[in-house]
C-alpha positions in Angstrom: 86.9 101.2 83.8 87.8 98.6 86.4 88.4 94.9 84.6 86.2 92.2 84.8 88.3 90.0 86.0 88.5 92.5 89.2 84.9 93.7 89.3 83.4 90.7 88.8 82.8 88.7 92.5 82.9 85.4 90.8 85.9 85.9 88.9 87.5 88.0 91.8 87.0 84.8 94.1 88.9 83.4 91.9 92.1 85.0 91.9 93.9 83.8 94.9 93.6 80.4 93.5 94.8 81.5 90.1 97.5 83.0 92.0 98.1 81.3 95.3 100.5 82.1 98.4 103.2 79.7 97.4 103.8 81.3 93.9 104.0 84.9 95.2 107.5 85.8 95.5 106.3 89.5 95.6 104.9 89.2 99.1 108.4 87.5 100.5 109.8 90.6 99.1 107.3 93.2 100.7 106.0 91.6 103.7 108.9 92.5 106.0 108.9 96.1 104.7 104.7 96.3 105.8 105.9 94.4 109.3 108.4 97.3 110.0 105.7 100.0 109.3 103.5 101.9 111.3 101.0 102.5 108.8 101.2 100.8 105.2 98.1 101.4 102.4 97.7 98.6 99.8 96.8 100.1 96.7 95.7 97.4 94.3 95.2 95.3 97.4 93.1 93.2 95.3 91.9 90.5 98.2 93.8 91.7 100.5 96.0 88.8 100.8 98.7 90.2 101.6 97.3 92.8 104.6 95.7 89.8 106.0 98.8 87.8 106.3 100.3 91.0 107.5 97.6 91.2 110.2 97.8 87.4 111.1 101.7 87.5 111.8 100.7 90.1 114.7 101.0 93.9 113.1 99.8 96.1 115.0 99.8 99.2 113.1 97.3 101.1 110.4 96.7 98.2 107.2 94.7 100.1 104.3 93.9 98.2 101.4 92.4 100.6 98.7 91.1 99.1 95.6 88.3 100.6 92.9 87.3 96.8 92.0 83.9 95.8 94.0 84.7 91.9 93.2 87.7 92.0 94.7 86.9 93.9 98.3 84.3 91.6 98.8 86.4 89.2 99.0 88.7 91.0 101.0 86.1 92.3 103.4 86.1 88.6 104.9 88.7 90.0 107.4 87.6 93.1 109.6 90.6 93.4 111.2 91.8 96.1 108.1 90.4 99.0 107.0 89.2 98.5 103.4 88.5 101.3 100.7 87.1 101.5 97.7 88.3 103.8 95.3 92.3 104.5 93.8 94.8 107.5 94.5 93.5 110.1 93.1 90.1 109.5 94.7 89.6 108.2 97.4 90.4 111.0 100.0 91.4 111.3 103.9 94.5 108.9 103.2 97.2 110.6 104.4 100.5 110.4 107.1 101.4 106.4 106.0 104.7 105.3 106.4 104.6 103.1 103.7 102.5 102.5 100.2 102.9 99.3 98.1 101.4 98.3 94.7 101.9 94.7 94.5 100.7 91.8 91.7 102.2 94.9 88.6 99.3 97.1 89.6 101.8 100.0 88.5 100.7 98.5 85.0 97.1 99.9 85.2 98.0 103.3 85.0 98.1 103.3 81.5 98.4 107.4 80.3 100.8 109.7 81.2 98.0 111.8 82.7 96.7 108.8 85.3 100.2 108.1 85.6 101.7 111.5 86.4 98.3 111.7 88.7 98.6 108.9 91.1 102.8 109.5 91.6 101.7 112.8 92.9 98.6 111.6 95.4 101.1 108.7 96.9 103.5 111.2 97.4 100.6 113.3 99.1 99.5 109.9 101.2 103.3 109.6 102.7 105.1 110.9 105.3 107.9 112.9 104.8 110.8 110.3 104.4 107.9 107.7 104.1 108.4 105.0 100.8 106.8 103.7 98.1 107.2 100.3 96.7 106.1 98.8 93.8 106.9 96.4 90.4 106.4 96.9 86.7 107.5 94.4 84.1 110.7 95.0 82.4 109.5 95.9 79.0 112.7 94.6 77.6 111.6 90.6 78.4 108.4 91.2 76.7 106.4 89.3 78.7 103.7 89.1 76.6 104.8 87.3 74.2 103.7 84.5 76.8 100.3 85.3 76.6 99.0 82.8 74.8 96.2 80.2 74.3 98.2 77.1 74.1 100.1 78.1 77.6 96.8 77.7 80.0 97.0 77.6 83.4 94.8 74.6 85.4 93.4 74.9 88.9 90.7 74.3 91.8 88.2 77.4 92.3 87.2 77.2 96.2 84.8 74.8 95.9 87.7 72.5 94.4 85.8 72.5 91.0 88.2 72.8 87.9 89.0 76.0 85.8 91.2 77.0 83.2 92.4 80.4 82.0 94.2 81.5 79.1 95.5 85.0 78.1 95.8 85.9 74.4 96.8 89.2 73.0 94.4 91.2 71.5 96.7 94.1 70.6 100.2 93.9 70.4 102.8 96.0 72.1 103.1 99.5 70.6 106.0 100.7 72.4 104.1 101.5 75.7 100.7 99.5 76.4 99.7 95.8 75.1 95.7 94.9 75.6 94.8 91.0 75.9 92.3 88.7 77.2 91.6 86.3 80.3 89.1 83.5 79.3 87.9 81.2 81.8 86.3 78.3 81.1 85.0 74.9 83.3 82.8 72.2 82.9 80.7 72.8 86.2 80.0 76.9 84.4 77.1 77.4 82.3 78.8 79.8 79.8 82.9 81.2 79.5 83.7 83.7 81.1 86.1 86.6 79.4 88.0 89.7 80.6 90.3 92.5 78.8 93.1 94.4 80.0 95.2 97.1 78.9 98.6 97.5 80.7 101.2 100.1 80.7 105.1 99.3 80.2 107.3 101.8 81.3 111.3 101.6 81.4 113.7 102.3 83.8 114.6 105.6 82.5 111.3 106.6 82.1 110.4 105.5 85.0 113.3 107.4 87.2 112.3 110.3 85.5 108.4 110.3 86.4 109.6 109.7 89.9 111.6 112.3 90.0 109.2 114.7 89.3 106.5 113.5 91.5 109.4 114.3 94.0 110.5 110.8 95.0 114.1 109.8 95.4 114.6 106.2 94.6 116.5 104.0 97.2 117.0 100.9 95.4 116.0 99.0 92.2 115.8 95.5 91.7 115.9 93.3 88.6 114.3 90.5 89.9 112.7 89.4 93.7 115.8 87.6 94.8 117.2 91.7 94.6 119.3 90.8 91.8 121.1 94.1 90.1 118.4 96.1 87.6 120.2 94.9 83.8 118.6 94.8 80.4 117.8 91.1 80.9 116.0 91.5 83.9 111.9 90.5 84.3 111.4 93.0 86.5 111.5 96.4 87.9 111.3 96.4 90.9 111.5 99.8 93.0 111.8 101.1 96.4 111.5 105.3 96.2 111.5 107.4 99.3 109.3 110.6 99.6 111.5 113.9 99.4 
């Protein structure tokens, strides 16, 4: 089941504020890779943010975003220039011979069984080229990352109609050596009632990691601890991987 916080078009709307352009240090890291492809699909692509910046810097190539949340597309259909799709890996089919496939913003994170996990490896090794790559970010599981997930660290901003919002994430069920589950509330004085989302998210790694990708048949080019490409260590907040389809 898709979160709220992704389904939902008023909270969608919401999330490039939440988030906005200046704080993403994940599309510095990506965007030149999606500029030097042919043909790049978006899984996750959430707004589409980062296919639409993609588009307006002049690339000429195949941009798929491919998303299951409904909140979230709507928002991205604002631009016709991509191609849009709703749906995720494993089901949305025809989308094949890319050159590249990113999950950006820890979508990784929502495949949260082995099963889903295992399942989606295997269709964006069936959505490459041969040689093509696959990019994407987990959180390091060692910087617990949660443990910042809490009510008394909100986050204030401006929805698009410059009104004022806060959210703030609380864990609902700790870490249990793979998955932790938590809350998004939103509250704001112009809303008639708060608004509330959960998510469960996986935490895989590096070892595990390497090995999944291994057997999905992907041969990993480079890891990154952090998105300056700092070295992979233990003390790292991220994990950050470029694989290559073998």
């Amino acid at each position: 089941m898709v979160d709220r916080l992704f389904s939902d078009l008023r909270l969608a709307s919401l999330y490039d504020a939440l988030c906005p352009r200046e704080t993403r240090a994940d599309f510095d890291f990506y965007l030149p890779m999606v500029m030097a492809a042919e043909a790049v699909l978006d899984v996750g692509c959430g707004t589409g943010a980062m296919l639409i910046e993609a588009r307006a810097a002049e690339h000429r190539g195949r941009l798929v975003g491919l998303d299951p949340a409904a909140g979230m597309l709507a928002v991205a259909r604002r631009c016709a220039e991509v191609e849009w799709v709703q749906g995720d890996l494993t089901s949305a089919d025809g989308l094949r011979a890319f050159d590249l496939i990113v999950m950006t913003g820890h979508a990784f994170q929502v495949l949260v069984g082995d099963e889903a996990l295992r399942a989606a490896l295997a269709a964006a090794h069936g959505a490459l080229k041969p040689g093509g790559r696959f990019a994407f970010e987990t959180r390091h599981p060692a910087a617990r990352a949660w443990e910042g997930w809490r009510a008394d660290h909100p986050i204030d901003f401006a929805d698009h109609h410059g009104q004022p919002v806060r959210m703030t994430r609380q864990v609902t069920q700790a870490f249990d050596g793979r998955t932790v589950s938590f809350s998004h509330t939103f509250t704001s004085p112009d809303w008639p009632a708060t608004e509330v989302s959960h998510s469960t998210l996986r935490f895989v790694g590096p070892e595990d990691l390497a090995n999944l990708l291994a057997e999905a048949g992907f041969a990993v080019e480079a890891r990154y601890g952090d998105w300056d490409r700092s070295p992979l260590t233990d003390a790292s907040p991220e994990i950050i991987v470029i694989a290559r389809r073998v």
